[in-house]
C-alpha positions, 0 to 999 in steps of 0.5 A, a space after each residue: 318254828 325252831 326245834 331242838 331235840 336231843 336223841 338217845 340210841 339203846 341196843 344198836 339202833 342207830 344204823 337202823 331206825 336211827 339214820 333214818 329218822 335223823 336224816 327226816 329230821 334234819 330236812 324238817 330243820 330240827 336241830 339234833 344234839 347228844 343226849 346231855 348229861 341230864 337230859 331236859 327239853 325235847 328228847 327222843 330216845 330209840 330202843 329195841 327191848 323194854 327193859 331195865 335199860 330202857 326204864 332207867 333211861 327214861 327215868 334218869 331224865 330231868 322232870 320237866 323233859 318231854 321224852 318220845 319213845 321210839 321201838 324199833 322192835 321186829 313185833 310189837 311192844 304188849 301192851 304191859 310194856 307200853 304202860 311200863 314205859 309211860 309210868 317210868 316217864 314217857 310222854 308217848 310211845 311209836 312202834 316203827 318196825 325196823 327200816 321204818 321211820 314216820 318224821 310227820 309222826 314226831 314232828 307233830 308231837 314235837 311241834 304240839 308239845 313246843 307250844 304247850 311248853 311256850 304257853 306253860 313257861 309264859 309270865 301269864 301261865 307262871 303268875 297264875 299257876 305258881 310251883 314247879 313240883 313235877 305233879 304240879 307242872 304236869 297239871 299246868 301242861 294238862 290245863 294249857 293243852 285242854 285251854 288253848 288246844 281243845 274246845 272241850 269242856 272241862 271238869 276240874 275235880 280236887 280238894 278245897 284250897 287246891 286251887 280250881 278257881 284259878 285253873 278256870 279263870 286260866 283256862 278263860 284266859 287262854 281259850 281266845 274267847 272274846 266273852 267275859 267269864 261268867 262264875 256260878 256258885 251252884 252251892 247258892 242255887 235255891 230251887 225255886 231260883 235256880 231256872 232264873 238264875 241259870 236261864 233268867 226271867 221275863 219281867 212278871 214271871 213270878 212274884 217280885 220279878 219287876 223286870 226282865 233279867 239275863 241268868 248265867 248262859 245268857 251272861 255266857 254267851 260268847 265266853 266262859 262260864 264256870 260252874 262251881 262246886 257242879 257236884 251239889 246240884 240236886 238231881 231236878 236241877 241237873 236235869 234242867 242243866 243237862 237240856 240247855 248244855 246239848 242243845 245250847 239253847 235255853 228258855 227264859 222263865 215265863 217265856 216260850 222263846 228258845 234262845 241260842 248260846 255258845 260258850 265254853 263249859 268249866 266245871 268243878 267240885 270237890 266231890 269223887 263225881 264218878 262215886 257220885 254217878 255209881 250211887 245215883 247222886 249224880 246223873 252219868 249224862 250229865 257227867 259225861 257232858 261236862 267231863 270232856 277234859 279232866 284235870 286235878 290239881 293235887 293237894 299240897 301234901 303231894 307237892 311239898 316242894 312248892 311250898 317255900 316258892 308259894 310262900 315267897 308268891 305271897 310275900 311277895 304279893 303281901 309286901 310293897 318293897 322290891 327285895 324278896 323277904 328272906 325266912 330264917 330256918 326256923 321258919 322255913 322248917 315251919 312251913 314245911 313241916 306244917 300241915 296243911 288240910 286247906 292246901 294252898 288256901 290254908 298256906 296262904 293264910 298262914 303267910 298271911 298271918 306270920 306276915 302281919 306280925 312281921 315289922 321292919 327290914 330284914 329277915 322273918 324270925 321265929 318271933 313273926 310266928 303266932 304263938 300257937 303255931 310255935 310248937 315242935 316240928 314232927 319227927 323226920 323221916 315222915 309219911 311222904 318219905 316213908 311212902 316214896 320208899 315204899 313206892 321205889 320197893 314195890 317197883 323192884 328197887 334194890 337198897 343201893 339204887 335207892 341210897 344212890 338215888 336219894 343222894 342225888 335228887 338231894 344234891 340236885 335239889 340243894 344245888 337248885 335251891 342254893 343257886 347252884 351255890 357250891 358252897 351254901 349247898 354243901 353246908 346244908 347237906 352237913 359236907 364239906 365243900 370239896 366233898 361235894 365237888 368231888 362227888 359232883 365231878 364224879 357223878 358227871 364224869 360217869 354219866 358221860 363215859 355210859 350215860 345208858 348203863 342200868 342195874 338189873 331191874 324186873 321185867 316190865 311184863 312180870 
């Protein structure tokens, strides 16, 4: 399998480390390229100090790179350091001391991270999970890599309407298993039913069971099952629940004959589980069972930049014609600046909604809107604004660097969103369209002539 990658040298590593690690990965045929203007793929970026030089770097890459830190410091990073660097983008961090390089290390990680990435991009993984948000891929990554690399059971934790049924049945998907998924609703779980319902039962073993029946682990065997909403079981039931996912084996109700099963455990819930095991609602083996892999789809309110792509997901979804439905800006305002307390669920109601008022070609109007949904939109800048400000503060941000950087996720947004359109983009930042050129041509011209030049920053280990 090809790889490309794309290396980055920080305080003179390049004679060191960096020849060495260049000639192992030109035997194993991975093609090597500078590191571009911004950086995206694979990169590997070698440093000596965990400084502001090496944070800027890692955060000046694109949000869906994949970026390999690589020390070549005489004595090992602290552990304050490690995390500094992590937080500010890293996917993993070496400690090589100088003259020392491990190709099989890199390559492995390399390799691991291609294929999750093949699986992440396929039309399969896209049409199921949709957004591009940088928290919303990272969840896609974390569920492929726990799907389709892992036999681990998974519990998926988050709000209502984020989106956990979709993970579960993406997760069946990929996991290779030749079983069908089995889906059981814990919240419909009675208590004088659930044994049959988990377990099943022999023909007679209570009063109208007129014959036998299979429950869920049995109808799981050889796939998936997925409990739902795991965190409303009463304690007697997570005890009956805990027996058969040790052991994977099970008993019908009203017989004395274990029966085997293998299947692949997903579950989720709304509720803080680990709340729930701290207070005693919840039994802690139990959680440490079903928790192998955790993942939480975020809300919408933390993935803002995936509302218009959903919206048109669901257009496209609700309309029989090719051509995508175009918003007018007032619509689009609306579905931005709308709250959202049922996250996804919630919005595509909404879509739904404007989308059955909606006749004809041509763009969606304010007038598709419902009446009450047709208020002011809320004042600007907003609370997300407000705590990504406070965030860039509290890690030491000066005032300049925070304008600079505003400026240029606005920009890169814009281009992305208009198609790379110059024109159009100027015009919705309120520019002019040379303007824009200008300062594009700059910001390119000064990221090639010092891609590794950073302001004066706090110590990671302050």
């Amino acid at each position: 399998m090809a790889l490309t990658v794309w290396l980055d040298f920080l305080h003179d590593t390049q004679a060191g480390n960096g020849t060495m690690l260049v000639a192992a990965l030109k035997q194993a045929q991975v093609t090597i390229q500078a590191r571009p203007s911004c950086p995206a793929g694979f990169g590997i970026v070698l440093f000596q100090q965990a400084d502001a030089a090496l944070l800027d770097a890692m955060r000046a890459r694109c949000p869906d790179s994949t970026v390999l830190a690589i020390s070549a410091a005489p004595r090992p990073l602290p552990v304050c350091a490690l995390r500094a660097v992590l937080d500010a983008g890293a996917t993993d961090v070496l400690q090589w001391p100088p003259g020392a390089a491990c190709a099989e290390q890199v390559l492995a990680r390399l390799q691991r991270w291609d294929a999750v990435q093949q699986l992440v991009d396929s039309s399969a993984v896209r049409r199921c999970l949709v957004g591009a948000s940088p928290p919303w891929r990272a969840l896609v990554r974390s569920v492929v890599e726990a799907a389709a690399f892992t036999q681990a059971s998974v519990l998926i934790t988050g709000e209502t309407g984020t989106g956990k049924d979709l993970i579960a049945q993406l997760i069946h998907q990929l996991s290779g298993s030749k079983g069908e998924l089995t889906v059981l609703d814990c919240t419909t779980l009675s208590p004088e039913l659930a044994g049959s319902e988990l377990f099943g039962h022999e023909r007679g073993a209570f009063t109208g069971a007129a014959s036998a029946r299979d429950g869920a682990f049995a109808l799981a065997d050889g796939g998936v099952l997925f409990l739902d909403e795991v965190g409303e079981l009463p304690l007697p039931m997570q005890a009956q629940l805990l027996r058969a996912i040790q052991e994977r084996k099970y008993k019908r109700v009203g017989s004395n004959i274990w029966q085997p099963t293998q299947f692949r455990l997903v579950c989720a819930t709304n509720r803080d589980l680990e709340a729930e095991v701290a207070r005693g609602g919840f039994r802690a083996d139990l959680y440490y069972r079903i928790a192998g892999w955790r993942c939480r789809p975020p809300p919408l309110r933390e993935r803002p930049g995936d509302i218009l792509p959903l919206v048109a997901h669901f257009l496209g979804q609700l309309s029989a014609q090719a051509a995508p439905h175009e918003l007018d800006p007032a619509v689009r305002e609306y579905f931005l600046t709308r709250d959202y307390p049922g996250n996804v669920r919630e919005l595509r109601q909404a879509v739904t909604q404007v989308w059955q008022r909606h006749s004809g070609p041509g763009p969606i109007t304010i007038g598709d809107l419902p009446p009450d949904e047709r208020r002011a939109p809320p004042l600007w800048p907003d609370r997300y604004f407000e705590a990504a400000i406070g965030h860039a503060l509290e890690l030491g941000v000066s005032l300049s660097r925070i304008s600079q950087m505003a400026a240029e996720i606005a920009i890169r947004l814009v281009l992305q969103q208009e198609g790379d359109n110059n024109q159009r983009a100027a015009l919705r930042l309120g520019v002019t369209d040379r303007a824009l050129q200008i300062r594009r041509k700059a910001r390119t011209a000064a990221r090639a002539a010092d891609p590794d030049a950073a302001p004066a920053g706090p110590d990671p280990c302050r």
